[in-house]
C-alpha positions as CSV (number, residue, x, y, z in Angstrom):
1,X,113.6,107.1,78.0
2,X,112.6,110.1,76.2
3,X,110.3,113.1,76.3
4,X,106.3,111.9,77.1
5,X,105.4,115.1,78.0
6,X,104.9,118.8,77.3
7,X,108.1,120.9,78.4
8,X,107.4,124.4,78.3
9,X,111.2,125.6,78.7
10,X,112.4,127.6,76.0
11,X,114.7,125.6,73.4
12,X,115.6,126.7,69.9
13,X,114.7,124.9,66.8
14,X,116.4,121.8,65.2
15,X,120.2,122.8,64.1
16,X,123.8,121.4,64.6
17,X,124.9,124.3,67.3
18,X,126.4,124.1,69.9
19,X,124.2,126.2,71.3
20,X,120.2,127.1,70.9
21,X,119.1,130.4,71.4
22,X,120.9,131.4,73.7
23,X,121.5,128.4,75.9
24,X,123.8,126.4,76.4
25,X,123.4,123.0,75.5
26,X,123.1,120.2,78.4
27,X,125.5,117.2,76.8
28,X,128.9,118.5,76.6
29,X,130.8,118.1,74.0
30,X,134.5,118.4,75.0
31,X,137.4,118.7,72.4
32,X,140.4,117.9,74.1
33,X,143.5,117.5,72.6
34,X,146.1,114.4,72.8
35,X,149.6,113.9,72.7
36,X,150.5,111.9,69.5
37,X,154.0,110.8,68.6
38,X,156.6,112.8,66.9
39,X,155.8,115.7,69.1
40,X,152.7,116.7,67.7
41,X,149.0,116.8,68.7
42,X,145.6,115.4,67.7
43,X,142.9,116.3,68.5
44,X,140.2,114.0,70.9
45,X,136.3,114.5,71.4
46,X,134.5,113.2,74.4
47,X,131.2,113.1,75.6
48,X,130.7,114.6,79.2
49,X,127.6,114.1,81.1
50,X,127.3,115.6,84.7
51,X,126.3,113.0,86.8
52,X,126.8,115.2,90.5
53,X,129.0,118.3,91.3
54,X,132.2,116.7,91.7
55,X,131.3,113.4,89.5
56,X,131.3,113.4,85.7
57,X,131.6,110.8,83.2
58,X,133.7,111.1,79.4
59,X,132.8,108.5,76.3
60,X,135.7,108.8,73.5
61,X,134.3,109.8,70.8
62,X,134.8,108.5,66.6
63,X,132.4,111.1,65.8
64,X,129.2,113.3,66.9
65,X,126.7,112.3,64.2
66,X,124.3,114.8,65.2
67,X,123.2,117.5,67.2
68,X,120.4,119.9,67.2
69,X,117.3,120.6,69.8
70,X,113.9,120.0,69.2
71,X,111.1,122.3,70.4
72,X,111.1,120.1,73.8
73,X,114.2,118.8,74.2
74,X,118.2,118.6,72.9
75,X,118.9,115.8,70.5
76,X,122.6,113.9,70.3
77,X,123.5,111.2,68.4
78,X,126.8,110.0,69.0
79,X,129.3,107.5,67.9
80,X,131.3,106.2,70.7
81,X,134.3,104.7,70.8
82,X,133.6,101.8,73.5
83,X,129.3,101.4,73.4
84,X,129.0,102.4,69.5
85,X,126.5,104.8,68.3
86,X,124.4,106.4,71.8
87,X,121.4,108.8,71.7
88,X,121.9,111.5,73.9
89,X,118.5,113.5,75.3
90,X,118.8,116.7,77.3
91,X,122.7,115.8,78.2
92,X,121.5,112.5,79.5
93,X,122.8,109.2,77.7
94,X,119.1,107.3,76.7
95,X,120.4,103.9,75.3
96,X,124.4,102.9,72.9
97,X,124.5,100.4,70.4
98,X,126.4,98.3,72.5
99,X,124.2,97.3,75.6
100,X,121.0,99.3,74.9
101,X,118.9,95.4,74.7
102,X,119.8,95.0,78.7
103,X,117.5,98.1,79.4
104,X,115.1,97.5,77.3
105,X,114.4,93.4,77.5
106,X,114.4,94.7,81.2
107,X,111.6,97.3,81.0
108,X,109.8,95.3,77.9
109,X,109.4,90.7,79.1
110,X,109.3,91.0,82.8
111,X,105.2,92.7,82.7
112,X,104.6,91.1,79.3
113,X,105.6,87.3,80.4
114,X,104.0,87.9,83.3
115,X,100.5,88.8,82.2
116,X,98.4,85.8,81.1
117,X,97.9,87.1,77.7
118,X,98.5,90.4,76.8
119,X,97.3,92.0,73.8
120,X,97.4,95.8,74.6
121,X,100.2,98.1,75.4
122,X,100.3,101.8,75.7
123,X,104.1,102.9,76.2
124,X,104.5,106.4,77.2
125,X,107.4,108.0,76.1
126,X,109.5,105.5,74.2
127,X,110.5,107.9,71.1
128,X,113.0,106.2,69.8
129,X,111.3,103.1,69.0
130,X,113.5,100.6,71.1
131,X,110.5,99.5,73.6
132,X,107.9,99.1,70.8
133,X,110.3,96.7,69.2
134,X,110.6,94.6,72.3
135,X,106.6,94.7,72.5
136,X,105.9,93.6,68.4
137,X,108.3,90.5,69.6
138,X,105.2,89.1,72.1
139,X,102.8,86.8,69.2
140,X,100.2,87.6,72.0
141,X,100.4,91.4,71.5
142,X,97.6,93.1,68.8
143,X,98.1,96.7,68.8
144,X,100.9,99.2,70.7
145,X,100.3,102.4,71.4
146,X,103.3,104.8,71.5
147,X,102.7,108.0,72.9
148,X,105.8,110.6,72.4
149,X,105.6,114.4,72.8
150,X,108.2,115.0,70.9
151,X,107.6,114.4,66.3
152,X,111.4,115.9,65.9
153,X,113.2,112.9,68.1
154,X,110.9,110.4,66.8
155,X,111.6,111.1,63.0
156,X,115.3,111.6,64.5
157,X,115.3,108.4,65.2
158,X,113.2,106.5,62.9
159,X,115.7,107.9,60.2
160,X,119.0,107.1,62.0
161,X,118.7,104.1,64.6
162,X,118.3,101.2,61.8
163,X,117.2,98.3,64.3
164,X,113.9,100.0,65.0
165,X,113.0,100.3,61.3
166,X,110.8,97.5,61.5
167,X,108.9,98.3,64.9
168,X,108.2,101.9,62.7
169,X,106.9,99.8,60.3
170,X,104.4,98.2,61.8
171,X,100.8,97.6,61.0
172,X,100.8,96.7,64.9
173,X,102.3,99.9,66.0
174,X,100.0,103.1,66.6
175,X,101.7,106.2,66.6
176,X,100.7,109.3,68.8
177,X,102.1,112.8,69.2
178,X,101.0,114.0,72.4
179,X,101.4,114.8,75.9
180,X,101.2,111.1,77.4
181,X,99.0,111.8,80.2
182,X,96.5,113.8,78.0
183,X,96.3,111.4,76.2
184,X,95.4,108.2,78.5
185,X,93.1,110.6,80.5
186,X,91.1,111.0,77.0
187,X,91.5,107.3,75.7
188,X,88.4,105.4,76.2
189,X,90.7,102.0,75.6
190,X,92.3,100.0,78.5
191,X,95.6,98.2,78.0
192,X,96.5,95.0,79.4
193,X,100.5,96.5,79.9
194,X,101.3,100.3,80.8
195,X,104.9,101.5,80.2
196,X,106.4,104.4,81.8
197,X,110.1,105.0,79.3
198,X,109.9,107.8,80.2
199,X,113.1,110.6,80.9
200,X,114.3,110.8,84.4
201,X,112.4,113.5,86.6
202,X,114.8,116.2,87.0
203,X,113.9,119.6,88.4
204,X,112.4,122.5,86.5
205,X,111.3,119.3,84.0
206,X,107.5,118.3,83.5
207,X,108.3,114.9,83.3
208,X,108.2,114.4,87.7
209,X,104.3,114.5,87.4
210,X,104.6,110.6,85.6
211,X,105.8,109.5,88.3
212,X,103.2,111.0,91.0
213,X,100.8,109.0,93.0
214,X,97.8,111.1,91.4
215,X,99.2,110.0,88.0
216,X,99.4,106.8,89.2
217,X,96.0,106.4,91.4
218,X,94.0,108.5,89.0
219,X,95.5,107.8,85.4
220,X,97.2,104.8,85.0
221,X,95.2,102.7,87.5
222,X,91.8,103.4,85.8
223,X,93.5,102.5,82.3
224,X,94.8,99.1,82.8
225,X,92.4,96.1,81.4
226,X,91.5,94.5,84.7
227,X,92.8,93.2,87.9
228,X,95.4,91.6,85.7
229,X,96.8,94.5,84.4
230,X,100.3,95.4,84.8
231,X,102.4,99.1,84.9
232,X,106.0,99.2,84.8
233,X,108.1,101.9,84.8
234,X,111.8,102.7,84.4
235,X,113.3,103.9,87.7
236,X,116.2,105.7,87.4
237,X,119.6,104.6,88.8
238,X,119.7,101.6,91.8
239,X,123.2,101.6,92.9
240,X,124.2,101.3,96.3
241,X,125.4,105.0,96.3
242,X,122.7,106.0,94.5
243,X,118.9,104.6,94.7
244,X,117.8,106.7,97.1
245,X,118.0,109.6,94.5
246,X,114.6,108.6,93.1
247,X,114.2,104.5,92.9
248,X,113.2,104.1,96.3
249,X,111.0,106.9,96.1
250,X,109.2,105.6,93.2
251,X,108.6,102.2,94.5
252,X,107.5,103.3,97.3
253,X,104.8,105.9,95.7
254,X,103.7,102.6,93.4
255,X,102.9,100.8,96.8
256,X,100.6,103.2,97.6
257,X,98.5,102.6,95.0
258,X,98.8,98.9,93.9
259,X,98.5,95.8,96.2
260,X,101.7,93.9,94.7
261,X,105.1,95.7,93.6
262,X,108.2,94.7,92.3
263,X,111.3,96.4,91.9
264,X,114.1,95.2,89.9
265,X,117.4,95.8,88.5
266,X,120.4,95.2,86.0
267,X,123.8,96.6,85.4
268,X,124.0,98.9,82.5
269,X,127.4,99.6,81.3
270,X,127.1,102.2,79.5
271,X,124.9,104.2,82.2
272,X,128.1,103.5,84.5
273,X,125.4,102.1,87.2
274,X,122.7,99.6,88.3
275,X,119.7,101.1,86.7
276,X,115.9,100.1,88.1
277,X,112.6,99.2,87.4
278,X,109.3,98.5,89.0
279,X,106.4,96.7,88.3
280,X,103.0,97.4,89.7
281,X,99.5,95.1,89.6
282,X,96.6,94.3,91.5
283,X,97.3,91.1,91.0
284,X,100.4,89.1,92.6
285,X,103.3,88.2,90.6
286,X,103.4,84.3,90.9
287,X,105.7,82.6,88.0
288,X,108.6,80.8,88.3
289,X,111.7,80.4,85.9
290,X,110.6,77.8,84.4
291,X,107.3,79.1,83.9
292,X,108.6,82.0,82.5
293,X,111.0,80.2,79.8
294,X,108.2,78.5,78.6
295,X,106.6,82.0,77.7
296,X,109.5,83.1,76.3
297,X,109.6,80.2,74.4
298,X,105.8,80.4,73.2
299,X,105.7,83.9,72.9
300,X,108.7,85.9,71.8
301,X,110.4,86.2,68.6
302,X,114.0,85.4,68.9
303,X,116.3,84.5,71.1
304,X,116.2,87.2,74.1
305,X,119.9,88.7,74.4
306,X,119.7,89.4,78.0
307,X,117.0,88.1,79.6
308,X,115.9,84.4,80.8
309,X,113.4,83.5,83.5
310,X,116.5,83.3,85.7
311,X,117.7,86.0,85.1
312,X,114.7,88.1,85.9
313,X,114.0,86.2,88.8
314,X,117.3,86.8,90.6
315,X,117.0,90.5,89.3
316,X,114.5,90.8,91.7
317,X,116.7,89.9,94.5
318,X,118.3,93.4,95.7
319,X,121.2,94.0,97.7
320,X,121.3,94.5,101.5
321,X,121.8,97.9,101.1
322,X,119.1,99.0,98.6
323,X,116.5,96.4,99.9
324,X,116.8,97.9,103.4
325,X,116.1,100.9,101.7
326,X,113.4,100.4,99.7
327,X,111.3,98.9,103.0
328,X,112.3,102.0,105.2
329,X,111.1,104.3,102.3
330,X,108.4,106.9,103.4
331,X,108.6,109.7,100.7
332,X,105.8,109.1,98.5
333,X,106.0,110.7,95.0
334,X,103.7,114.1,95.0
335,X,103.3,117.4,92.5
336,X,104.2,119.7,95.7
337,X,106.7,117.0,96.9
338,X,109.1,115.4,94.1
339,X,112.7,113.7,93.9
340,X,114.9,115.3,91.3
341,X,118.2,113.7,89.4
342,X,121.0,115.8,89.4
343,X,120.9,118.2,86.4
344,X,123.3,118.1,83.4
345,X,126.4,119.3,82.3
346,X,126.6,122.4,80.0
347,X,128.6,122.2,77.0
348,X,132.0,123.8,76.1
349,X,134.9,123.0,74.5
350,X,137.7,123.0,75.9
């Protein structure tokens, strides 16, 4: 879930500060200290990310690997003490070592398995390389194209997260730095699977126009291969207390532009929430679990870690609460008219 496109918000250039010209940077880094025997003291770091006003959640830390800010956004890599290393991106956590496979097997099989035969993907977003490795796992799949905004947090993490060396690598894998929707309003290609990983829309941020209804109607539509074609997008958190923040919004936007929609979600652990996505098509979604184990079987390369045709199947079977929810929706996603996540944390150190 990172940047896709163009942020025009000051931020200063790659370094290890704490803060970047001036301002403060978004994913706090708290030094606290702990009691240790004998009387003395050692001292702790956490990771703090603001999730409301009166709600924040801390990771023990082994170590902060990195920090720095690229032109568009601030950079964190972090070695936690529970989820292992985590990349951090504008004080939001984007994916740990630990359960990082549960997002993206989530965002990645459900639209490939279901096409027929997909052999193009465009994923916007998607710096760090996790979703094209998911993708290069389909045989079916011929050529990716990931489109990031941001060439600091992509050679970030093609140098330091070692289980996306290989996607980097590919021959199958084609590269853009760009603005994502410039660059699918240019493209004279169609892809058989759109993918929104994209950073949560969060006010004062560019990245709420990817999840409009023009985007939708006017960009994506108009790119995908045929009636066949399938968009999915990451949809921010789905938890009872909280998918009304933007997850029912976006589903309910995506109905106003495609005839079948499906929304879907998974517990994250290290997100501290039920995180969800939505698939969108012109053409229904009809396999069953079976069905899709076969594909899985056919298709993909290795065992899946998370994800089985029952699995996917059932995560499509929402609680009362966010179901009810989701049907009583009538916001619909709009430039003039957007639903923000609550901003970040600022760091200190306390």
């Amino acid at each position: 879930m990172v940047g896709a496109v163009q942020d025009y918000g000051r931020v200063g250039e790659l370094n290890g500060g704490l803060e970047t010209n001036g301002y403060e940077s978004r994913a706090a880094m708290v030094m606290k200290q702990a009691p240790r025997r004998g009387g003395e003291e050692e001292e702790s770091v956490w990771y703090e990310e603001e999730i409301d006003d009166d709600l924040k959640l801390c990771y023990a830390l082994n170590s902060v690997l990195h920090r720095g800010a690229s032109k568009y956004q601030e950079i964190a890599l972090i070695d936690t003490k529970h989820f292992g290393k985590a990349l951090i991106i504008d004080g939001k956590m984007q994916s740990a070592e630990a359960d990082e496979f549960i997002y993206h097997e989530s965002l990645i099989h459900p639209p490939l398995l279901l096409h027929p035969n997909p052999k193009t993907v465009f994923i916007m977003g998607g710096g760090e390389g996790s979703a094209a490795r998911e993708v290069l796992r389909h045989s079916t799949v011929q050529r990716v194209v990931m489109c990031d905004i941001d060439q600091e947090v992509v050679d970030f993490c093609r140098a330091h997260l070692s289980a996306n060396r290989a996607a980097f690598a590919s021959d199958r894998l084609c590269l853009v730095i760009n603005d994502a929707r410039a660059e699918l309003e240019k493209s004279r290609e169609k892809f058989d699977v759109i993918v929104g990983d994209l950073a949560d829309p969060v006010e004062g941020g560019p990245c709420y126009q990817l999840y409009t209804k023009s985007f939708y109607e006017r960009v994506v539509k108009p790119k995908l291969s045929d009636d066949r074609g399938i968009f999915v997008t990451q949809a921010g958190p789905a938890g009872v207390l909280t998918h009304r923040e933007v997850f029912s919004s976006i589903y309910n936007t995506l109905r106003h532009v495609f005839k079948y929609v499906k929304a879907y979600t998974a517990h994250v652990p290290s997100f501290a929430d039920t995180w969800g996505w939505v698939m969108a098509s012109d053409h229904p979604f009809l396999l069953t679990a079976q069905q899709i184990n076969e594909r899985i079987r056919e298709r993909v390369d290795g065992e899946l870690a998370y994800l089985s045709g029952e699995s996917l199947i059932s995560s499509t079977t929402l609680n009362k609460s966010v179901y009810q929810s989701l049907l009583k929706e009538t916001h619909v996603y709009t430039e003039d008219d957007a639903r923000f996540i609550h901003g970040h944390g600022r760091a200190r150190r306390a």
